[in-house]
LOKOL-412718 format. One record per residue (C-alpha): x, y, z. Coordinates in pm, whole numbers, plus 32768, in hexadecimal, padded with zeros to 4 digits. Layout:
BEGIN
XYZ...
# end
This chain:
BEGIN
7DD186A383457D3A860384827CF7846E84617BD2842A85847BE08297857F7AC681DA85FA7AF1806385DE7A0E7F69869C7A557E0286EB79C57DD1885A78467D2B887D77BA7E208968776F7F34886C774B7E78871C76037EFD86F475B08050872B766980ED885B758A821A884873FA8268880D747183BF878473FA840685EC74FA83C984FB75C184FE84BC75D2846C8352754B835482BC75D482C3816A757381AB8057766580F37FD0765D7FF87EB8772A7EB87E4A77227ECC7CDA77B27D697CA177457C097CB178717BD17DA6784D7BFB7F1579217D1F7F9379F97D7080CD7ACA7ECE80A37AD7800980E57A148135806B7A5382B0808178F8837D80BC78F284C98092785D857681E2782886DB826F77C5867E83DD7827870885437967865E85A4797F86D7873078D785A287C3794A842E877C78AF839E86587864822F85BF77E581AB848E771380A9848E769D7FCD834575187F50837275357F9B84F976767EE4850477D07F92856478C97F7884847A20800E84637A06819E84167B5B827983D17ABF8402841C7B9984DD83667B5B866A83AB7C50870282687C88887582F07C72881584907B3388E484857A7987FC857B79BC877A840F79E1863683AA79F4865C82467A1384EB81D47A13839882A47ABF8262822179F7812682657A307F81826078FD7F0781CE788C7D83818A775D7D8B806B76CD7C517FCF769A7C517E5175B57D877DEA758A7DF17F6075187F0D7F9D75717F8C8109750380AA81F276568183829D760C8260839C76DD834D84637659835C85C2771983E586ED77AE82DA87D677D982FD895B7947828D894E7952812989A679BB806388337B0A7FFF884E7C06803A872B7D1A7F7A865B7DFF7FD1854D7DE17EFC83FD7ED27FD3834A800C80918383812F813782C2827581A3835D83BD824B833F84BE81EC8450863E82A88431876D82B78519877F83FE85E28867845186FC89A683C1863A8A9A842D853F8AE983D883EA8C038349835F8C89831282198BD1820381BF8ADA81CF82E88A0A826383D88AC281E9854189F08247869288AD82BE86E8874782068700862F81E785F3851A82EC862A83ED82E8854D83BC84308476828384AF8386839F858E828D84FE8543823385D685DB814686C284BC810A882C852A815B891C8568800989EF843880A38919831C80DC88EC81EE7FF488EA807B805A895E7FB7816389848161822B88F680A38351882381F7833C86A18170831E85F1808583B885C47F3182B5865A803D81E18524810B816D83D4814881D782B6804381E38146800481B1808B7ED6824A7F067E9C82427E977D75834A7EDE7C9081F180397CD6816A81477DC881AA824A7E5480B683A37F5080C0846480197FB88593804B7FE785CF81F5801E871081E67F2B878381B97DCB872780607DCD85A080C77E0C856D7F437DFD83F27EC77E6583F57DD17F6B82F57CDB802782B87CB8819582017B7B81DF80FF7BAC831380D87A7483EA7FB07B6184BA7EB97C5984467F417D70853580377E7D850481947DDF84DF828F7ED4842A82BD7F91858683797E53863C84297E1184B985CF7E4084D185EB7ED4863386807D6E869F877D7D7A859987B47E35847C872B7D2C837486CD7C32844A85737C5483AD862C7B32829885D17A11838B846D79D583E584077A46854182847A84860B82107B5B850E82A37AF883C083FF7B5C82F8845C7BD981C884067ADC80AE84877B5E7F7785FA7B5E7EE285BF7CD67DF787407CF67DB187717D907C41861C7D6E7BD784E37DE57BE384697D637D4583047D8A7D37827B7EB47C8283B77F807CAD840180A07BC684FF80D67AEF856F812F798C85C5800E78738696808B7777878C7F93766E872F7E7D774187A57F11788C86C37F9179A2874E80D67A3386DC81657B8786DF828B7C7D885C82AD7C4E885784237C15875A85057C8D8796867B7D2286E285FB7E5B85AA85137F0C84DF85737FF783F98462809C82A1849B816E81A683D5822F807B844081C47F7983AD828C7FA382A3839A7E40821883BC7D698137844B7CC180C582EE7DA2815C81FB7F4C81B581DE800F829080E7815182DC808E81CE841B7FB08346840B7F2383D5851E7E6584D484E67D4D8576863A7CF28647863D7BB2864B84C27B5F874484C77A278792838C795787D083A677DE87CC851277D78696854D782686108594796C84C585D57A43845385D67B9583AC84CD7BF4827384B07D018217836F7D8B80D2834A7E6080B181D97F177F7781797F937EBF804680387DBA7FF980FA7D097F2681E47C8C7DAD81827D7A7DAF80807EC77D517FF37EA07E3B7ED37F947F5D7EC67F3780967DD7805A81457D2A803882A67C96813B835D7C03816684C77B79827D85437A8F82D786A17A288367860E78EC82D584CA785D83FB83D07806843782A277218452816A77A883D2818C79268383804F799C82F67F517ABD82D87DCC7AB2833C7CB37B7B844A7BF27BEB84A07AAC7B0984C079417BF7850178127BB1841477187BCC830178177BB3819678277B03819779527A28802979D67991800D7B1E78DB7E7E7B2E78DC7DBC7C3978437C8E7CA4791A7B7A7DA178937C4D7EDC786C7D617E5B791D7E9D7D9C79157F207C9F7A2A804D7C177A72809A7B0C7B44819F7A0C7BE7817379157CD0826B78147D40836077527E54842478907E4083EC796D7FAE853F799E807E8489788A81658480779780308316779E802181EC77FF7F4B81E5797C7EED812E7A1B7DD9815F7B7A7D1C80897C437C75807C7D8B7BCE7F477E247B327F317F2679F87E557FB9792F7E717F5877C87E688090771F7FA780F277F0807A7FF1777D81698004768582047EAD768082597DA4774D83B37D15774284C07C2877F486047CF2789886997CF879E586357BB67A5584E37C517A4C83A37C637970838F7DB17940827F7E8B78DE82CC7FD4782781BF80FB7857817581E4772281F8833F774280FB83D878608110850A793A804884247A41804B829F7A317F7B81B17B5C7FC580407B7E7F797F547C8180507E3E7D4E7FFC7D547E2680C47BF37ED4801B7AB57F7D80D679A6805A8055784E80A0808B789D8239801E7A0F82307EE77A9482B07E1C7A59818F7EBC78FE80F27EDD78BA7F767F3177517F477F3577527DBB7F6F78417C887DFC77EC7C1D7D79786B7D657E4D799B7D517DCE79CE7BE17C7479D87C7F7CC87ACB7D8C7D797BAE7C777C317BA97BA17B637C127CEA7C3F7D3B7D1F7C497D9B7BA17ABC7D9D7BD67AAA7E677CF47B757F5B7C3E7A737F607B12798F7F707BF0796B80087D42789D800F7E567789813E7E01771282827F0575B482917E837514839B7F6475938452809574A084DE816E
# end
């Protein structure tokens, strides 16, 4: 799969940098009575050998190309969009002549030692080298020294999160003091020394034993169990782009209780947001697989139930940098089988499913897009539970 990125921030082409007729032109509709800005796929089947742009009303806006088969087709494009309530807006593909300049607003990454040796308990020599596969070695765990901040990360230019590529598979939360890519610079100047606040941020949540923010796991007699025993894991960037990251991790042979699956977890955000989208396949549905959230002290706690969906939320004096943070995860209802109190978490236990989606998402009071209050963040929350319900609408291609 080719990604062709076209992102435009200079002033010298933000109208039209070519008098050429749109190669495709598109209509796209805001459903809502909520102004929008986010990103929308478009299906496409346009010639992909010259440089492209998308532009919204005459106006360039961000545009992700993306030719599937490297064909020279572009068979979808991924575009940032701003709509008003009920706006409908004009796309159009035209060719470009080259001059738009580009930035990142997303990025996922997977950074491991190469060029050492391991030990018995550590991984001693070598430099961190960022790779798109890995087949994590039989004798890693934590604290190997192995992977960079321990497991691969996501970031869009509003938050940025980590799991941790072990048995732990704790979900943790990157605060972003700028919109730009960060995770590249994150633990080359010391292992953790992402725990005290630096340029771009730091790490601003304390996961531990519990639940993090929307990690996985299994509750069972009051205990949560996690990746302890699995045949193998496999871990893969799946796209790196300019609008849009993902990550795909392979559990082979989880066993806990007896039973035991494999387990396929697909991580996804995008651009404008904070929202990360969790889907996860199982050979063998189980009892008792959960997510939820860490438990603080001190914090706000609202369990909120939204159209067809359920949201959870903290928000509290509780970051690593003893400031305001706030957690969320989102669920469908119908998915949800109860909600209980274990591991110093509020955990959320999923009905028996051989597929189950949730959503996650963190705000800081000094990130890029500040939340001063758990009202405000309850507002935010609501927005994104609408743009789920409904999104932005392709009308007509041409």
């Amino acid at each position: 799969m080719k990604f062709i990125p076209i992102l435009f921030f200079g002033l010298s082409c933000l109208f039209s940098c070519t008098s050429d007729a749109p190669m495709a032109s598109i209509a796209i509709r805001n459903p809502s009575d909520l102004a929008r800005k986010e990103v929308i796929e478009v299906a496409l089947n346009v010639d992909g050998e010259k440089p492209l742009q998308g532009q919204l009303n005459g106006r360039t806006v961000p545009t992700e190309f993306i030719d599937e088969n490297e064909d020279g087709i572009i068979e979808k494009a991924l575009v940032l969009l701003e709509l008003e309530p009920g706006e409908t807006a004009n796309l159009e593909v035209v060719t470009s002549d080259g001059s738009a300049n580009f930035t990142k607003m997303t990025q996922a990454e997977l950074s491991v030692k190469q060029g050492g040796a391991w030990t018995e308990k550590e991984y001693i020599g070598g430099s961190f080298v960022n790779l798109d596969f890995l087949r994590v070695p039989d004798q890693h765990t934590d604290h190997t020294y192995f992977v960079r901040y321990e497991g691969p990360g996501w970031e869009s230019d509003q938050m940025a999160y980590r799991f941790y590529l072990d048995w732990r598979n704790g979900m943790d939360v990157f605060g972003k003091l700028k919109p730009e890519p960060v995770l590249q610079s994150v633990g080359l100047d010391g292992f953790d020394s992402y725990h005290e606040l630096s340029d771009w941020g730091m790490d601003l949540l304390k996961v531990g034993k519990t639940l993090g923010l929307g990690s996985i796991g299994k509750f069972r007699n009051d205990t949560l169990h996690r990746f302890r025993v699995v045949d193998s894991v496999t871990c893969q960037i799946v796209k790196n782009g300019l609008l849009e990251s993902a990550i795909s991790t392979n559990y082979y042979g989880w066993a806990d209780g007896g039973n035991r699956t494999d387990l396929m977890s697909a991580i996804s955000i995008q651009a404008a947001s904070a929202l990360t989208t969790h889907s996860i396949r199982f050979t063998n549905p189980i009892e008792g697989f959960c997510t939820g959230l860490v438990k603080n002290v001190g914090e706000e706690y609202v369990n909120e139930v939204v159209d067809n969906y359920h949201i959870f939320a903290t928000y509290g004096k509780f970051s690593l940098n003893d400031d305001k943070l706030g957690l969320a995860v989102i669920v469908e209802t119908p998915s949800i089988s109860e909600v209980v109190d274990g591991a110093g978490s509020h955990v959320v236990l999923f009905n028996p499913s051989e597929e189950v989606t949730y959503h996650f998402m963190a705000v800081w009071e000094k990130g890029t897009n500040p939340i001063q209050s758990m009202d405000s963040f309850m507002a935010l929350l609501r927005q994104e539970v609408l743009r789920l319900n409904q999104p932005l609408q392709v009308l007509a291609v041409d």
